[in-house]
N, C-alpha and C positions, 0 to 999 in steps of 0.2 A: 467458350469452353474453359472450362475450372483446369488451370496448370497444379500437377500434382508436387511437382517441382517450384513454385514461386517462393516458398522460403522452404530452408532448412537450414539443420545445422551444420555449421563447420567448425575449422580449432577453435575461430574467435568466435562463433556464436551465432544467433539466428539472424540469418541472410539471405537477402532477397536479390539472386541473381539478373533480375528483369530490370530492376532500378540502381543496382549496384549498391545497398546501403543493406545497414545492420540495424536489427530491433535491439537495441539493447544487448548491447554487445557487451562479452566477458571482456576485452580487451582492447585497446585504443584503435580508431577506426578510421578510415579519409569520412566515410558518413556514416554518423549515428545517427537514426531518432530513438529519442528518449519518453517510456514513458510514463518515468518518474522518477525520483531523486533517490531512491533506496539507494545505499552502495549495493547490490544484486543487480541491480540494474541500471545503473549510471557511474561509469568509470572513470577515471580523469583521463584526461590526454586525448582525447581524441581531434581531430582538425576541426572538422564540420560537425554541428549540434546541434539536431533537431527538437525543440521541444515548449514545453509551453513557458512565461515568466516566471511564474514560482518555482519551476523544475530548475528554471537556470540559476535562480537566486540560492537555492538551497547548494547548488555544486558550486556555486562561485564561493560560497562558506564553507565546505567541507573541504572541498580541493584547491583556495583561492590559485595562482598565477597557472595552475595546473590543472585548471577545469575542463579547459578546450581552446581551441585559436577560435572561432568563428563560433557565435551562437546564433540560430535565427528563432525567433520567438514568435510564436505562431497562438491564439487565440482558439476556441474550440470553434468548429465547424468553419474556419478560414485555409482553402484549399494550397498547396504548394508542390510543387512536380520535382518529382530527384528522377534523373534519368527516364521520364519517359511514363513513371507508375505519380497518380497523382494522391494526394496524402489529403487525408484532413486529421485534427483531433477530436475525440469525442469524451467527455468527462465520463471518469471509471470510476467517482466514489471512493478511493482507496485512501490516498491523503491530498492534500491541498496541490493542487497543478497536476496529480493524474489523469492520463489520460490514456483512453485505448486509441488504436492506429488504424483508420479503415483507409482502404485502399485500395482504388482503382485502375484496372490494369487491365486493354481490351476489351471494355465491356463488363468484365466478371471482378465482383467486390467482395474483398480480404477484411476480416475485422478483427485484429490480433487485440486483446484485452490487456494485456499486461496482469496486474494485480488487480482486482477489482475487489465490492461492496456494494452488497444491497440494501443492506442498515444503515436505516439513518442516520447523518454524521453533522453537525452543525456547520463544523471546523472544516467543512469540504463542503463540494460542489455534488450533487445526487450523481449516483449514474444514470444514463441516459440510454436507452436499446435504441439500435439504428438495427436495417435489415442488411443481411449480408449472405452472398453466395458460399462464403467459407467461413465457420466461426472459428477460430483460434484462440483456444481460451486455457487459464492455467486451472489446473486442476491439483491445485494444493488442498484441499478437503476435499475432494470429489469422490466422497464413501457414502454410501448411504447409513450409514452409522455414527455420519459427522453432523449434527444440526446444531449449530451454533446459538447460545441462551440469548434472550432477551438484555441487552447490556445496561437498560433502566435497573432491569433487576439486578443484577450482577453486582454495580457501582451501588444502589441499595444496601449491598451488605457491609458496607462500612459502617453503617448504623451501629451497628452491635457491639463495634469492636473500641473499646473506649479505651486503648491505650494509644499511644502516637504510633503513627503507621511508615512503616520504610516501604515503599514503591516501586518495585523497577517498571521499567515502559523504555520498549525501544526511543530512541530522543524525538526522532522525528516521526508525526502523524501518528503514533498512543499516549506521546506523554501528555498533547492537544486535545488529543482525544480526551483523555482521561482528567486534565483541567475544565473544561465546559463539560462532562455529568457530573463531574463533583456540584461547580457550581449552582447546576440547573437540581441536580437530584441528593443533595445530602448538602445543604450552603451551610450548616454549622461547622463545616471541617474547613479550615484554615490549609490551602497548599501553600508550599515551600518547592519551589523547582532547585535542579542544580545549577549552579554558572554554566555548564554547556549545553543547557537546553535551552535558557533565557535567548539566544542569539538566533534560534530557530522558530520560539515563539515572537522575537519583533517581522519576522521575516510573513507567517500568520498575519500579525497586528498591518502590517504594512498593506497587506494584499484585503484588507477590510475584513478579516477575521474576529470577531470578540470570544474571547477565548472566557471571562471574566474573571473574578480576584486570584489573583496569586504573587508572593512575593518572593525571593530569593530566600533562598537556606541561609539563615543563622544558628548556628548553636545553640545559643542562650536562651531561643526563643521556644526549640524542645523541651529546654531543662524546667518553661515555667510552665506550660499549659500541655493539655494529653488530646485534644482536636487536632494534630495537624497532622496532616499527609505529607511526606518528602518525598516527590517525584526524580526515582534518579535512573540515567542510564546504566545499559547492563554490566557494565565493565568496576564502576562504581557499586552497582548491588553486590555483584558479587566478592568487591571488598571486603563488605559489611555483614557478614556471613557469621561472626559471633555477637553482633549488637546485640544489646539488651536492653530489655524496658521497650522494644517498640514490637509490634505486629511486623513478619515480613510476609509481603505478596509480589507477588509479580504477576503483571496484566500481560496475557497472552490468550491466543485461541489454541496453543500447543501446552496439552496434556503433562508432558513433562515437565515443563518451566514452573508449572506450578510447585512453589514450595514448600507449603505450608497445610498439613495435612487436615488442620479445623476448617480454614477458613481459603478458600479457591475464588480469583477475579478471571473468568472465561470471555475474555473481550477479542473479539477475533476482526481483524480488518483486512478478511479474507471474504471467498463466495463458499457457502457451505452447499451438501449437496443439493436441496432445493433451491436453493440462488442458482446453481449452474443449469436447473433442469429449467426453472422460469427463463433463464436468460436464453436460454436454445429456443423454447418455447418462443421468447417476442423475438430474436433475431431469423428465426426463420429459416435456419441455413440448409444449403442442401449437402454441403458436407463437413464436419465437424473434424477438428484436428487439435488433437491435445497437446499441452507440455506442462513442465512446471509441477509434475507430481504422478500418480498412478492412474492412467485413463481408463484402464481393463472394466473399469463396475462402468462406467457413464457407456462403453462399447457392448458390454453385455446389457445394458438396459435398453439401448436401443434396438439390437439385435439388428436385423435387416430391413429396418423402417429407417435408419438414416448411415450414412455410409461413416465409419468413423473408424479414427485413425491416429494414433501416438506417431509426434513430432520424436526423432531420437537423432 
C-alpha cells in the first residue's frame, strides 16, 4: 500500500518519516541523502551524508571542514538501509554524481529524482528510468510551453559571433557542460575558465571526465585574439556588466538570464515538459507527486488516468 505520508515537507525539508532522513534537506540534518552537490540541494553541516563520490568531492570543495561529519559514499544501484527504508542511487543526468533516490519501503517503491536531464551530456552519466510505485519528480519546466532547444544548436551559435565572448554558467555542471560542446561543436574557439571553476573542473578530470581544451583566464590573452570564450560564474558576470569589446551571454534554460537581446544560449540541465511526460511514461508509476515548481499542467494532463499530486 502507497504511504501518502512517506515524505513531506517540513521547516527543514523533504522528510521521510518512515527512515527518519532528509532528501536534501534546506538545513543541516542527523541524515541527509544527497542528490547532488547544487548548494539547493546540498547544505553543509549536516552529521550523516548520503551520497555518491563526486557529490562528496564537490561539498568537501565548496564547504571544506564544514561539509558534513560522516560521508558514506554509495555507487549507483549499490543498496544501503537508513532506518528500516532501503536506498539505492540511480544516475539522473543532471551533472556529474547526480543521482535520483529510489526507495523501498514495505514492498512499495519511491523514486524522488532530484534534478534530472534527458539531453545528452558527455560530462555526466545518462539518466537511467527504473520502475517505481511513486514518481517524485521536479517539475521546474513542467509547462507544456517549455521545450528546451537542441544544445548542438544552441553552442552553434557562437559561430557568428566573432568578437571575444564573456560567458556566465553556473560553475558547476554548465560551465562542463559548456567546455565539452564548445570543444566538440565550434573547436576554433579558445575557452578561458575563471580560477573558481578550474577546481571543479579537476574534481570532473579526476572522476575520468574529458571535458577537452581549456586554459585559465589571462588578460592579455583577450587583448590579442577575438576566438575566445571566458567562462565565468554568476557573481563574476555580473561584475562585468559594462565590459566592452566582448559579446555578453549567459547559458541558462531560464528566459530571463538571458541578456543579450541578438544573440540567446538556451542550454537548460533541467527535464523540459516532454522529458517529464517520457519519464512518467518509462517509470510507470501509479502515483505521481510533484515539487520543485508548478505541477497544476502535468495534473491537468493526466486528469484521472493517473492520481497526481503537489508535494507542498
Amino acid at each position: 500500500m502507497i504511504l501518502d505520508d512517506f515524505v513531506a515537507f517540513d521547516a527543514n525539508g523533504l522528510y521521510c518519516r518512515y527512515g527518519d532522513f532528509y532528501l536534501d534537506p534546506k538545513q543541516s540534518a542527523e541524515h541527509a541523502v544527497i542528490s547532488h552537490a547544487h548548494g539547493d540541494h546540498a547544505v553543509p553541516g549536516n552529521h550523516n551524508v548520503y551520497c555518491t563520490a563526486p557529490t562528496a568531492d564537490f561539498m568537501k570543495l565548496r564547504y571544506a571542514k564544514n561539509a558534513g561529519k560522516n560521508f558514506n559514499l554509495y555507487s549507483y544501484h549499490q543498496t544501503f538501509n537508513i532506518g528500516g527504508v532501503n536506498i539505492s542511487f540511480i544516475s539522473a543526468g543532471h551533472i556529474l554524481g547526480s543521482a535520483q533516490v529510489l526507495m523501498e519501503y514495505r514492498g512499495v517503491t519511491y523514486l524522488y529524482t532530484g534534478d534530472y536531464k534527458l539531453q545528452p551530456n558527455p560530462t555526466c552519466q545518462p539518466l537511467e528510468f527504473v520502475k517505481a510505485d511513486v514518481l517524485i519528480t521536479e517539475s521546474t519546466f513542467a509547462n507544456p510551453n517549455t521545450i528546451h532547444p537542441n544544445p548542438t544548436e544552441e553552442i552553434g551559435k557562437l559561430n557568428h559571433i566573432k568578437t571575444n565572448i564573456l560567458l556566465g554558467a553556473y560553475g558547476l555542471g554548465k560551465a562542463q557542460r559548456i567546455i565539452r560542446l564548445i570543444n566538440d561543436h565550434v573547436p576554433h574557439k579558445k575557452v578561458l575558465v575563471h580560477f573558481r571553476i578550474a577546481p571543479l573542473n579537476a574534481i570532473y578530470e579526476k572522476h575520468g571526465i574529458n571535458l577537452g581544451n581549456y586554459q585559465l583566464y589571462n588578460r592579455k590573452l583577450m587583448k590579442n585574439q577575438d576566438e575566445y570564450v571566458y567562462i565565468v560564474p554568476p557573481f563574476t558576470f555580473d561584475s562585468y556588466y559594462r565590459a566592452t569589446g566582448v559579446t555578453r551571454l549567459f547559458a541558462s534554460g531560464w528566459k530571463n538570464l538571458q541578456v543579450n537581446e541578438k544573440d540567446t544560449l538556451y542550454i537548460s540541465d533541467h527535464a523540459d515538459w516532454n522529458d517529464v511526460l517520457q519519464t512518467v511514461e518509462q517509470v510507470a508509476p501509479q502515483q505521481l507527486w510533484t515539487l520543485h515548481g508548478d505541477g497544476s499542467h502535468l495534473k491537468k494532463h493526466f486528469g484521472d488516468n493517473l492520481i497526481t499530486q503537489a508535494l507542498v
